[in-house]
C-alpha positions in Angstrom: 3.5 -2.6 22.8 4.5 -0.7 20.0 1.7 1.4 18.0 1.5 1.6 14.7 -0.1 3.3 11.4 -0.4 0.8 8.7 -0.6 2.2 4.9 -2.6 -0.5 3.6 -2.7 -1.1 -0.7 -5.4 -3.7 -0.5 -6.9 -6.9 1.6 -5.1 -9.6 0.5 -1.9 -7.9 1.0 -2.7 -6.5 4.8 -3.9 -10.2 6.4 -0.6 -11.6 6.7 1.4 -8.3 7.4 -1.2 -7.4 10.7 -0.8 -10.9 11.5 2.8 -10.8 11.7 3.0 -7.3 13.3 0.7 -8.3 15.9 2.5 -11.3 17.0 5.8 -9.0 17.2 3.9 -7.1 19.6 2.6 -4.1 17.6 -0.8 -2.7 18.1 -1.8 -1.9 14.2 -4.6 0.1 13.4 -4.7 0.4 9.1 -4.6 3.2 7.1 -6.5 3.4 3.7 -4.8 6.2 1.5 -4.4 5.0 -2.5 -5.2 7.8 -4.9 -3.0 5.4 -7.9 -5.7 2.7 -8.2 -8.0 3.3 -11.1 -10.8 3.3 -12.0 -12.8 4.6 -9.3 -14.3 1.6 -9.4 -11.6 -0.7 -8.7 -10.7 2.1 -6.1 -14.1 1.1 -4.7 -13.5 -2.5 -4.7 -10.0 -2.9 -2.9 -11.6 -0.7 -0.5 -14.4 -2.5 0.3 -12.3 -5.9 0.3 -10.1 -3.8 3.0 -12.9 -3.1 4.9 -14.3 -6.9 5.2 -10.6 -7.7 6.6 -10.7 -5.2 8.7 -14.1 -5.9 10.3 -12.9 -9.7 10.2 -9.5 -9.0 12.2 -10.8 -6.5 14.3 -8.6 -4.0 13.0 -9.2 -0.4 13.4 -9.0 1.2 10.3 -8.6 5.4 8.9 -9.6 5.9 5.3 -8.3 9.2 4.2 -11.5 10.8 2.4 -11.6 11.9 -1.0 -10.0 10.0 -4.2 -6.7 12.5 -4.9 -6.3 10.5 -8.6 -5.4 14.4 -9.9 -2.5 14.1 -7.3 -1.4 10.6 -8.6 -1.6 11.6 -12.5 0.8 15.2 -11.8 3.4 13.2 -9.4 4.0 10.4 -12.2 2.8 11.6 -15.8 6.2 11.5 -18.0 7.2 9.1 -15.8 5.2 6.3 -17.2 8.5 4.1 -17.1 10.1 5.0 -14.0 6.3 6.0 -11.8 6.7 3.8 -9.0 8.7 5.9 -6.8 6.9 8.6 -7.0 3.7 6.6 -5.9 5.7 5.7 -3.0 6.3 8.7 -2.4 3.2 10.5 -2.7 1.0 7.4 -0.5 4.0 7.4 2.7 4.3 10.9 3.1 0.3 10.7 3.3 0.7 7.8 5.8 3.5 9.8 7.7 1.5 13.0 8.2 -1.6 11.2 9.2 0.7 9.4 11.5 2.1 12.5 13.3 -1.7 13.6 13.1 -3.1 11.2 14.6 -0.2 10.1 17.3 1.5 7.2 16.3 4.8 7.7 16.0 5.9 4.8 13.7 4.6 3.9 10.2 4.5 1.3 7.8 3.2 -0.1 4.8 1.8 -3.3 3.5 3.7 -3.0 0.0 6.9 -4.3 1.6 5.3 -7.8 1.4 4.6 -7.7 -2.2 7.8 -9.6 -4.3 6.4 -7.6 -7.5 7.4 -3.9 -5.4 11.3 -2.4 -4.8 12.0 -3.1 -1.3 14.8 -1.2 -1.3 13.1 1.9 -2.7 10.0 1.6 -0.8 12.4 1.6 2.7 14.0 4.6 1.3 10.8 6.7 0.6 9.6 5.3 3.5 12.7 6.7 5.8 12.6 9.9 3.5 8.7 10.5 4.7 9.3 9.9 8.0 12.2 12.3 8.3 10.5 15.1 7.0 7.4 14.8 8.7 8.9 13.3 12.5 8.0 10.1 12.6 9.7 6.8 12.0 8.9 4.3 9.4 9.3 0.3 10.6 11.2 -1.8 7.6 10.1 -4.9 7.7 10.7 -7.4 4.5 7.0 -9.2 4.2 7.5 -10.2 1.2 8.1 -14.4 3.0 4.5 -14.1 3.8 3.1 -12.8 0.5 2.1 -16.9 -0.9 0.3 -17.4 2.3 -1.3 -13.9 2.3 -2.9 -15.0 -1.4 -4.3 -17.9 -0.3 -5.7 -17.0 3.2 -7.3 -13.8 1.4 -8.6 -15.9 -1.2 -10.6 -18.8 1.7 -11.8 -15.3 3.1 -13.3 -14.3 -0.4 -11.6 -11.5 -0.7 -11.5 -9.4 -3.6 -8.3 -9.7 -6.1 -7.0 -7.6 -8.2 -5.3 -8.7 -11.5 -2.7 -5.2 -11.3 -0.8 -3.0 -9.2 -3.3 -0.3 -9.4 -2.1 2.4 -11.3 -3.5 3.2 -14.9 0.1 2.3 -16.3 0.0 -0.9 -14.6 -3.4 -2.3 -15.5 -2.5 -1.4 -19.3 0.5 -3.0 -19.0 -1.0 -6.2 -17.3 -3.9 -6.4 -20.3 -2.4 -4.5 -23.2 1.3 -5.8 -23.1 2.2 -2.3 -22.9 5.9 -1.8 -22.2 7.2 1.8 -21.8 10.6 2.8 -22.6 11.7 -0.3 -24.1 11.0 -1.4 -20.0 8.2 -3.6 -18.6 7.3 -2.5 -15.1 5.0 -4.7 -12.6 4.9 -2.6 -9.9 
């Protein structure tokens, strides 16, 4: 059995990915690390929804403390158009040093199931974290399982959010915002 750290985005998306990693023989234990959502409110509220799932799967589950949203604004401000790898970035390499600090020594995350994320992009800042920290991240394309991850998260009751979670991406979802002549739903 293979033992892994799961960076986990929200509830709805982590049901179907835990499932699958558990049935490919993976003992998953979630990691809650996501200083892009905002408000603090909505922050609160994916949390919490991540919390019932995890309680509900029996699913051991870190939250790293604190709400770094400083962190999140200085790694992607004037790169409103182009923000999305630098999220990765900053939420993997969080995931791969908690990883090496706590003794896994494989990673993962539960945005590869999303069909609205880079797949490509997220494996390469995924490998890049892993590298420079020691620890390997597991590519795995959810993104088959994302339908079913909706609708199971939604029998649960399950909070859903209408956005990605960033600032950018919750004023682009409501105010039809496009930066750089580019529209962005990550």
């Amino acid at each position: 059995m293979i033992s892994i750290l799961l960076h986990c985005c929200c509830g709805p998306c982590t049901a179907y990915v835990v499932g699958w990693l558990r049935e490919h023989d993976h003992e998953v234990t979630a990691f809650w690390y996501n200083p892009n959502i905002h408000p603090f409110t909505e922050h609160q509220k994916r949390l919490e929804s991540m919390q019932a799932l995890a309680r509900g799967m029996s699913l051991p589950l870190i939250i790293d403390e604190g709400y770094e949203m400083v962190d999140y604004f200085r790694a992607v401000v004037g790169r409103e158009g182009d923000r999305c790898p630098e999220c990765y970035c900053l939420r993997l390499d969080r995931t791969a040093r908690a990883a090496v600090e706590k003794g896994f020594h494989t990673f993962s995350t539960t945005l590869l199931i999303s069909p609205y994320q880079d797949q490509g992009l997220i494996r390469e800042m995924g490998e890049r974290a892993g590298r420079e920290n020691g620890v390997e991240f597991y590519h795995q394309d959810f993104s088959d399982g994302f339908r079913w991850s909706q609708q199971v998260s939604r029998e649960l009751g399950l909070y859903h959010q209408r956005y990605c979670g960033c600032l950018y991406s919750e004023w682009e979802r409501y105010g039809k915002t496009v930066h750089h002549g580019e529209r962005r739903d990550c």
